[in-house]
Each structure stands twice: as structure tokens, then as C-alpha cells.
N, CA and C atoms as an extended XYZ file, in Angstrom:
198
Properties=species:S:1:pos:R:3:atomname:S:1:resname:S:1:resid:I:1 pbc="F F F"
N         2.034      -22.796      -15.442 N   UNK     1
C         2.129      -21.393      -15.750 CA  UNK     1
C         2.296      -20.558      -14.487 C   UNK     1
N         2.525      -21.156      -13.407 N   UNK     2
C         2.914      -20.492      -12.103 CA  UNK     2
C         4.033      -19.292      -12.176 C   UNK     2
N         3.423      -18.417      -11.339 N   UNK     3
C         5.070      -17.474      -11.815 CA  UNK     3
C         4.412      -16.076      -12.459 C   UNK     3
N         3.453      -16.449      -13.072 N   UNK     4
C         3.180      -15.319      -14.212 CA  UNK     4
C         2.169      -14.444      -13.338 C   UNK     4
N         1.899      -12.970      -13.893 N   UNK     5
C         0.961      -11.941      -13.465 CA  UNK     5
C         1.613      -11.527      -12.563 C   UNK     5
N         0.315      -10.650      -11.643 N   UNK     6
C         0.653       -9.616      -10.478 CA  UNK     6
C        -0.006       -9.897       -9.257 C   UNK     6
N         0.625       -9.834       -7.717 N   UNK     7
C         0.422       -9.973       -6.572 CA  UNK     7
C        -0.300       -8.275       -6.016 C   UNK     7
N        -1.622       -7.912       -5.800 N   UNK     8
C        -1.719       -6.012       -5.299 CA  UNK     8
C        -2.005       -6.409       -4.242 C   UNK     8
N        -1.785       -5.265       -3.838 N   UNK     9
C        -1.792       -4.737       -2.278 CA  UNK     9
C        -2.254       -3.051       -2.376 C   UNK     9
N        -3.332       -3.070       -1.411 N   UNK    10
C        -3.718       -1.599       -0.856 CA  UNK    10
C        -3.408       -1.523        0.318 C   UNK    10
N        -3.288       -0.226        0.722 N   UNK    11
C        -2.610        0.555        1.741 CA  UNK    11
C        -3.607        1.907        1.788 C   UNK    11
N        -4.309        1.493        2.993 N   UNK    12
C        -5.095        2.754        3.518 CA  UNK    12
C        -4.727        3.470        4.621 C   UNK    12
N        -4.682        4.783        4.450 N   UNK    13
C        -4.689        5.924        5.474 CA  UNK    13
C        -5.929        6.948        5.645 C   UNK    13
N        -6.527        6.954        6.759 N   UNK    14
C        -7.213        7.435        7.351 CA  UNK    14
C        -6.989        7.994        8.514 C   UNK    14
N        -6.640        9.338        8.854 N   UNK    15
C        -6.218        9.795       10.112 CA  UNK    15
C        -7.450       10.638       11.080 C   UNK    15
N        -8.908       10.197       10.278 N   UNK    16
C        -9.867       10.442       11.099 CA  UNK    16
C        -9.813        9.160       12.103 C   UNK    16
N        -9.340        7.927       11.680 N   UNK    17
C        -9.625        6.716       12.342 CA  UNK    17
C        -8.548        6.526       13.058 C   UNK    17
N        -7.316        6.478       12.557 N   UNK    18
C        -6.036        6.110       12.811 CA  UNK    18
C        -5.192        6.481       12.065 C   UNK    18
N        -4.110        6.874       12.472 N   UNK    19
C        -3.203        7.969       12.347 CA  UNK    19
C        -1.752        6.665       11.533 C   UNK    19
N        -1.742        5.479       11.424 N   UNK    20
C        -1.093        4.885       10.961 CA  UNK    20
C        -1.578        4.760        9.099 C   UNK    20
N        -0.403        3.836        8.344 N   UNK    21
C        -0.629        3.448        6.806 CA  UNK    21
C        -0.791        1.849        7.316 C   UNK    21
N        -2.472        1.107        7.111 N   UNK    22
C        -2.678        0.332        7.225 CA  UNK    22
C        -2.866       -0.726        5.706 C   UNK    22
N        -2.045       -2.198        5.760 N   UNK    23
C        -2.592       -2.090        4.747 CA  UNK    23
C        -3.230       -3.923        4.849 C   UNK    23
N        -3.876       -4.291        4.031 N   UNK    24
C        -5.037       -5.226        4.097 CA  UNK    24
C        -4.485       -6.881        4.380 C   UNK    24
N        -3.279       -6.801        4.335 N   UNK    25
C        -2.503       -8.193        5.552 CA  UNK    25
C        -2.143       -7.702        6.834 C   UNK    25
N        -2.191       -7.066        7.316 N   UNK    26
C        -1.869       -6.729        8.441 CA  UNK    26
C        -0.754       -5.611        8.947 C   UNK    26
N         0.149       -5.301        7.722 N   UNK    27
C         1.025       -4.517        8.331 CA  UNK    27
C         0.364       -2.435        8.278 C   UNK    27
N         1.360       -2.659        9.654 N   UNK    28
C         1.380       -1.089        9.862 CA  UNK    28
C         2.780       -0.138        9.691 C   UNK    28
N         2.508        1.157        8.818 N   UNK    29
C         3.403        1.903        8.872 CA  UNK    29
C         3.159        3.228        9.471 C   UNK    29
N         4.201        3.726       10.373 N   UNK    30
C         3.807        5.085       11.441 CA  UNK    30
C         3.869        6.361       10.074 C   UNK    30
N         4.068        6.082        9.010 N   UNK    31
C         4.252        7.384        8.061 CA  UNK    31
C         4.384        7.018        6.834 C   UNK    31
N         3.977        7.819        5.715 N   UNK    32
C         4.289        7.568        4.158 CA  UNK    32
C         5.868        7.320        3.994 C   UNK    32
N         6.673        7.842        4.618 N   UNK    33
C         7.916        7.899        3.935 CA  UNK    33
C         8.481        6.379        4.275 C   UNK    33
N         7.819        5.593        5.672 N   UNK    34
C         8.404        4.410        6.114 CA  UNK    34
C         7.618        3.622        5.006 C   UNK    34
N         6.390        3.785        4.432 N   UNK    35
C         5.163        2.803        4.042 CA  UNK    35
C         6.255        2.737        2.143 C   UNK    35
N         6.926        3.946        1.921 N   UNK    36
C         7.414        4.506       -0.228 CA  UNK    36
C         8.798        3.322        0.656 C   UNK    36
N         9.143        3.358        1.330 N   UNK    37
C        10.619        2.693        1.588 CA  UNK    37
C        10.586        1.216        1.951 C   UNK    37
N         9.815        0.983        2.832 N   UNK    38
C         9.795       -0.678        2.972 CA  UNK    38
C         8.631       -1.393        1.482 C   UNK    38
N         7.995       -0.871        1.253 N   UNK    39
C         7.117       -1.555        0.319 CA  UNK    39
C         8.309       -1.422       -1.495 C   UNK    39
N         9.066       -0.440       -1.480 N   UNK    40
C         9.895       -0.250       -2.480 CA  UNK    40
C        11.161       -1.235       -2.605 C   UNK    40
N        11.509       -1.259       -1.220 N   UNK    41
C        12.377       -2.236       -1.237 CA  UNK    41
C        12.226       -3.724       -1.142 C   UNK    41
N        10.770       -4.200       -0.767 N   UNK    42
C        10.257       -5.654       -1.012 CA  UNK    42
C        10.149       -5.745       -2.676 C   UNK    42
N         9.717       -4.499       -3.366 N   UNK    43
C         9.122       -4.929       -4.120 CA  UNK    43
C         8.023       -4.473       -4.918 C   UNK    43
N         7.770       -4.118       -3.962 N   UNK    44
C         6.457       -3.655       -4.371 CA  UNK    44
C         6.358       -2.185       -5.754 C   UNK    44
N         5.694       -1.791       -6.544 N   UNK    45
C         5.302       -0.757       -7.532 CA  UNK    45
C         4.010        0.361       -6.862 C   UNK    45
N         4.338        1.080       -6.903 N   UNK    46
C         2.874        1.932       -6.454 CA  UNK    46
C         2.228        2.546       -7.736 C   UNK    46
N         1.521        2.045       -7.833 N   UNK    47
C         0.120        2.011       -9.158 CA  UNK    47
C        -0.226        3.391       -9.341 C   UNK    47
N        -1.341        4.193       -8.616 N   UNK    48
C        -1.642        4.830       -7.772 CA  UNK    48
C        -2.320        5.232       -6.825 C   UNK    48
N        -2.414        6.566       -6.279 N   UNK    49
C        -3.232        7.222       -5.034 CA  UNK    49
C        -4.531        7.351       -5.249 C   UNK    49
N        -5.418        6.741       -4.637 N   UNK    50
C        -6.737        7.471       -5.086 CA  UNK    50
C        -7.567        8.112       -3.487 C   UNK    50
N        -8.045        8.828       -3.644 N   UNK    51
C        -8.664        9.822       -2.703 CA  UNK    51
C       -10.184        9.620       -2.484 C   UNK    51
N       -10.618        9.012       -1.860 N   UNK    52
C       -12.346        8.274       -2.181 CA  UNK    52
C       -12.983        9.555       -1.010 C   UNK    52
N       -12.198       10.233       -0.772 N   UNK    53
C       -13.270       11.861        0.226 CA  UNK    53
C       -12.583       11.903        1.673 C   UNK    53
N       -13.002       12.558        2.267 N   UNK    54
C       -12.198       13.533        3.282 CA  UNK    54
C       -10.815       13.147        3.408 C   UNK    54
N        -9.992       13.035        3.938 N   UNK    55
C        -8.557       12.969        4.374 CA  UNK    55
C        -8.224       11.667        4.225 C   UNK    55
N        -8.932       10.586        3.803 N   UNK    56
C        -8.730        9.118        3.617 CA  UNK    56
C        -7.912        8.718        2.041 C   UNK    56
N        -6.849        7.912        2.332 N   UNK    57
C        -6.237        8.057        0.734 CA  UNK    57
C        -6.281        6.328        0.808 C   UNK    57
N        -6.256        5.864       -0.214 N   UNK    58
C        -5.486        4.732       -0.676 CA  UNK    58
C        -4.628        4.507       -2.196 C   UNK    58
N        -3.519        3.601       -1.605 N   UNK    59
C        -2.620        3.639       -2.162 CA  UNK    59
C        -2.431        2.160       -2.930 C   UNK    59
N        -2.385        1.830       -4.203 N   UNK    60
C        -2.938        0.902       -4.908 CA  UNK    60
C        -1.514        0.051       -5.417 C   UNK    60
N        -0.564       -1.100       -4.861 N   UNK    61
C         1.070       -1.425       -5.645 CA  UNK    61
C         0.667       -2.818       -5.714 C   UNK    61
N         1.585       -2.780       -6.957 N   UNK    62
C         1.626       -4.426       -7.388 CA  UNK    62
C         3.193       -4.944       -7.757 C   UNK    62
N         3.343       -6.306       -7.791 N   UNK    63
C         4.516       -6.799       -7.633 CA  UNK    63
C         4.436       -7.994       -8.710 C   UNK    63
N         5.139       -8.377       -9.430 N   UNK    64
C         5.640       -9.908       -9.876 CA  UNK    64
C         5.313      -11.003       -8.946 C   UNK    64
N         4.572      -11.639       -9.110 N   UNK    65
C         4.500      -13.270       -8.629 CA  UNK    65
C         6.213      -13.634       -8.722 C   UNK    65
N         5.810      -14.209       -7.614 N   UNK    66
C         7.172      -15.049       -7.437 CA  UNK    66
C         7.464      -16.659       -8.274 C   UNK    66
């Protein structure tokens, strides 16, 4: 049954800490518009935004198993 469900990925921004879109494998994006464009064009779906308090967002996408 390999193949089936969803692969997520979060993507946190915090610009009290760091001013980049970090997200939880390792990659970095210098801005939202690079983070909606490379993650759109892998693949990726953006779920959504959630706002957990001050200026810190995360951003919640999921993809098809390969």
C-alpha cells in the first residue's frame, strides 16, 4: 500500500529570532514569496497559517507520497 496518504512539512518564521522562513529539514528561505514559489513548485499544498503569538507564524503544506 506504499504510495498512499500525505508527506507535511512546517515552515516557521520568526523574525524576533531570525529573519529567514525556516522549515523543519533544514531548508531556508530569505522571504515568503521565495518560501509560496519553491515549495509550490515541488509540490507542496499550503494547508494553513497559524499564528501561535507575537510576530511568529507557521505555515502548515502537505504533498502526495510518492
Amino acid at each position: 500500500m506504499g504510495g498512499y496518504g500525505w508527506n507535511y512539512l512546517v515552515v516557521t518564521y520568526d523574525p524576533a529570532t531570525d529573519p529567514t522562513y525556516q522549515s523543519r529539514d533544514g531548508t531556508a528561505f530569505r522571504d515568503e514569496a521565495e518560501m509560496l514559489e519553491e515549495l509550490g513548485v515541488a509540490g507542496w499544498e499550503l494547508l494553513f497559517i497559524r499564528e501561535p503569538g507575537g510576530d511568529r507564524l507557521l505555515y502548515y503544506w502537505r504533498r502526495g507520497r510518492a
